[in-house]
N, C-alpha and C positions, 0 to 999 in steps of 0.2 A: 501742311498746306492743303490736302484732299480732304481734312475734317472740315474747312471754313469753305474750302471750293462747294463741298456739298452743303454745308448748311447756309450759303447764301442764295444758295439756287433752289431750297426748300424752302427758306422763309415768305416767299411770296405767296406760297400755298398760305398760309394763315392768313395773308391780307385780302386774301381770294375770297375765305372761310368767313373772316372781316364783314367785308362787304356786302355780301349777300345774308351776313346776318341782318348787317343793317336797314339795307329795306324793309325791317319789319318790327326790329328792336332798337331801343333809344340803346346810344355809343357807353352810356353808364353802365347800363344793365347788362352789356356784353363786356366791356370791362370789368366789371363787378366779378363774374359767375369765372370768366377767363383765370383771374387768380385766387378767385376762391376752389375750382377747381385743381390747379396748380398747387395750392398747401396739401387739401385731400393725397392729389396723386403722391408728390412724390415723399408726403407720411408714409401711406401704405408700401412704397418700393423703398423708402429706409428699415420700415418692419423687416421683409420680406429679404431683404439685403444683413439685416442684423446689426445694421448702422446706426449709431446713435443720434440724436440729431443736437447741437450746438445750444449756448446757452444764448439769450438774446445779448442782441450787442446793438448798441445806436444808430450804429452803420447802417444797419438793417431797414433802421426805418427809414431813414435820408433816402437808401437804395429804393425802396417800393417805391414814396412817394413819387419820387423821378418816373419811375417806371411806368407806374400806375398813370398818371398824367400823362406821361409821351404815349401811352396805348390809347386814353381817353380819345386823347386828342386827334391820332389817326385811326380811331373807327368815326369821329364826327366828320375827318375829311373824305374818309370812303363812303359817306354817306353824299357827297356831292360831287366829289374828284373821279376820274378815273383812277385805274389801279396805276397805271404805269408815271400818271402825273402827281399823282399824290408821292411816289419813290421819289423820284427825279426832283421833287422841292423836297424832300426830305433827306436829302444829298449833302444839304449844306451842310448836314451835322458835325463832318470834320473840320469843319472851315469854322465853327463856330467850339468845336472842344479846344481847336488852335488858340483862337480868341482869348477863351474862357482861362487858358491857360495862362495865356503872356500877362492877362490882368489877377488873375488870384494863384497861381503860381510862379509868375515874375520867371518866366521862363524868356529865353535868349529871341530876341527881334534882332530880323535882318531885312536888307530891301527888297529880297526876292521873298522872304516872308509878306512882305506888304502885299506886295504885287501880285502873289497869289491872293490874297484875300481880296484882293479889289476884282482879282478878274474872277473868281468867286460868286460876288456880291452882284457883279453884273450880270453873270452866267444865271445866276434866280433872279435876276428881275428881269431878265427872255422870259423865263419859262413863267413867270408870273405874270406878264403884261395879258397873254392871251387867257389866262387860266383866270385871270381878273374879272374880263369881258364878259366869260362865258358863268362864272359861280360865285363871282364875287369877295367876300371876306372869307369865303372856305378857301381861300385860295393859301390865307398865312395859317392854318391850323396846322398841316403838315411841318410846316417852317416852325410854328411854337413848338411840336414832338420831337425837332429834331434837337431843341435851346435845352429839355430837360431830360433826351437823350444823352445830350454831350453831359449834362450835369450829371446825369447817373453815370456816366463811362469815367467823370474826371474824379469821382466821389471813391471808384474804386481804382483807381488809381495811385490816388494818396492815403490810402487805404492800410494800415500795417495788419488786421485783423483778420481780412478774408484768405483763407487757407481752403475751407472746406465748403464747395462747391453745392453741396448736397441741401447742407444746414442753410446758406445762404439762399438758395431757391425757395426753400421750404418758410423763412421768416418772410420774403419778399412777398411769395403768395398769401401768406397768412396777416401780416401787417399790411398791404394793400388791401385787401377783403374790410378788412374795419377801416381801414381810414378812406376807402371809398362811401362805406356805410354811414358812415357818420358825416360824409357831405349831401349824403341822399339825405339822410334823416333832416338834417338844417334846410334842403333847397326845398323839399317835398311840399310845404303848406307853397310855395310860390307856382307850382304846375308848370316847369319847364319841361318842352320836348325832349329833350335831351338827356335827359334823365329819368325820362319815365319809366316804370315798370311793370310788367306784364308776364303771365302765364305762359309759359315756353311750351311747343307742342314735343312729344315725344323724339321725332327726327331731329329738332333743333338740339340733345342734350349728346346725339353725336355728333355733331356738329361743334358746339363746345367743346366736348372733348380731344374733336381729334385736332382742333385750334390751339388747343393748350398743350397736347402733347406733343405737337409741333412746333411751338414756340421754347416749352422745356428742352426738348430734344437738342433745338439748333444752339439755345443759349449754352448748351451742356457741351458741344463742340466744338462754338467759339471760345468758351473759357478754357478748357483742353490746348487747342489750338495756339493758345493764345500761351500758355505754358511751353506748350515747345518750341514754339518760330517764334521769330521778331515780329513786335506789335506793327510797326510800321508798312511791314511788307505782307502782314491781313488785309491791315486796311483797304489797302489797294485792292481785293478778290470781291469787296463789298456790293460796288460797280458793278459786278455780273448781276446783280438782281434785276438791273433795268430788264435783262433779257426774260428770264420766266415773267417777270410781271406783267412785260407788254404781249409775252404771248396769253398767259393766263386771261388779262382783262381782253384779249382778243378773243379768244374759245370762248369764255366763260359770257361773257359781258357787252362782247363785239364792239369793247373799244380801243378805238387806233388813236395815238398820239397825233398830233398835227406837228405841222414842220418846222413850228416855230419854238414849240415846246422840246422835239427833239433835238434842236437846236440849242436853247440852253441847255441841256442834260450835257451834250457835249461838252460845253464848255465850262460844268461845273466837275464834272468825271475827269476831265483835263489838269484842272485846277487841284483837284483833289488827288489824282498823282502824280503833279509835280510838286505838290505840299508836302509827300514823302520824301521824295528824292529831296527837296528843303532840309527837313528834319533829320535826314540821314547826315545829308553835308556837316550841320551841326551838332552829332551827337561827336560824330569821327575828328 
């Protein structure tokens, strides 16, 4: 539990890192270098380690694409969102791997499962009414990261292949790097912002760096984490992120949630630990 306690309370560092890339670089090209930096690194710490690295497998690429996309997606909403509002709609994501679940795994529905999902469903459209007003359609980007986060989470879940944590990092970053290159190369003649690319100044490639070795780091703890303790009662530690990110975007960024917004979060952090306690009822 103190691997996931700390790395849910680190990861806002990266969307911190996110962010403040974004004002200046399109969300592709910081997605792009994020896991094209991520295959490099941890090649060189499998060398170094004397670990061999996995042969490819399918899974692999299913896993980046997911990934690859739910990153796209929240560095275009840090490009409008605040840090702490862009979390808090990206909240949903259990309420939506539940979902994902009961229709492509025919997993067990009860009425208090319903009932979380509704109070759920309500809980983001608080936080999206005002988040609406103010950024408009940026407002469902973090919502679409969290539909191909749940997809990446449910992909390894039914999963019998991933064993080796190491090897799986290492394909994710290196099969995102091309199949994000290869939507550049198709959008490129169309001149979207959002994809642009651009010459990085020197400071920005630590900045990269230490985004990516943060994001290795935590994914590296969750998945640990996730080997020792029950998946169910992680989940629940995930929540603490609202807290770093609202202080972060407050230092960093000098943005405060408003009270409408922290008002949904509640009631979707709500929902989303009593969807445990749901899940628990019917595993036992």
């Amino acid at each position: 539990m103190l691997l996931m306690l700390i790395a849910v309370l680190v990861i806002p560092f990266s969307d911190a890192i996110g962010k403040w890339l974004s004002t200046t670089y399109s969300p592709m090209q910081i997605t792009f270098f994020r896991f094209f930096l991520q295959a490099i690194l941890i090649y060189f710490i499998a060398k170094i380690l004397r670990k061999k690295i996995a042969s490819f497998k399918w899974i692999y690429f299913f896993l980046a694409v997911f990934i690859s996309s739910c990153m796209f997606l929240l560095f275009w909403g840090l490009m409008y969102l605040p840090l702490a509002n862009n979390i808090a709609l990206f909240f949903i994501e259990p309420l939506i791997l539940t979902l994902l679940s009961i229709i492509f795994l025919k997993e067990k529905v009860s009425k208090e499962l319903v009932f979380v999902l509704i109070i759920g469903f309500i809980g983001t459209l608080v936080i999206i009414r005002p988040n609406w007003s103010a950024y408009g359609t940026a407002a469902i980007l973090p919502i679409l990261a969290a539909v191909f986060y749940a997809l990446y989470l449910m992909a390894i879940r039914v999963s019998k292949d991933i064993k080796d944590i190491v090897s799986m990092q290492f394909w994710i970053g290196f099969l995102a790097s091309i199949f994000i290159g290869i939507i550049y190369l198709v959008l490129k003649p169309f001149e979207i912002e959002v994809i642009a690319f651009q010459p990085f100044e020197i400071s920005t490639w630590w900045l990269l760096l230490s985004l990516t070795v943060i994001t290795v780091v935590t994914q590296f703890l969750i998945s640990k984490a996730l080997y020792y303790a029950n998946a169910s009662l992680l989940a629940s530690f995930q929540y603490l992120e609202i807290i770093s990110a609202t202080l972060l975007g407050w230092l960093i960024f000098s943005d405060i949630p408003d009270s409408i917004t922290m008002l949904g979060a509640v009631i979707v952090i709500f929902s989303g630990v009593y969807l445990i306690k749901v899940e628990r009822s019917i595993k036992s």
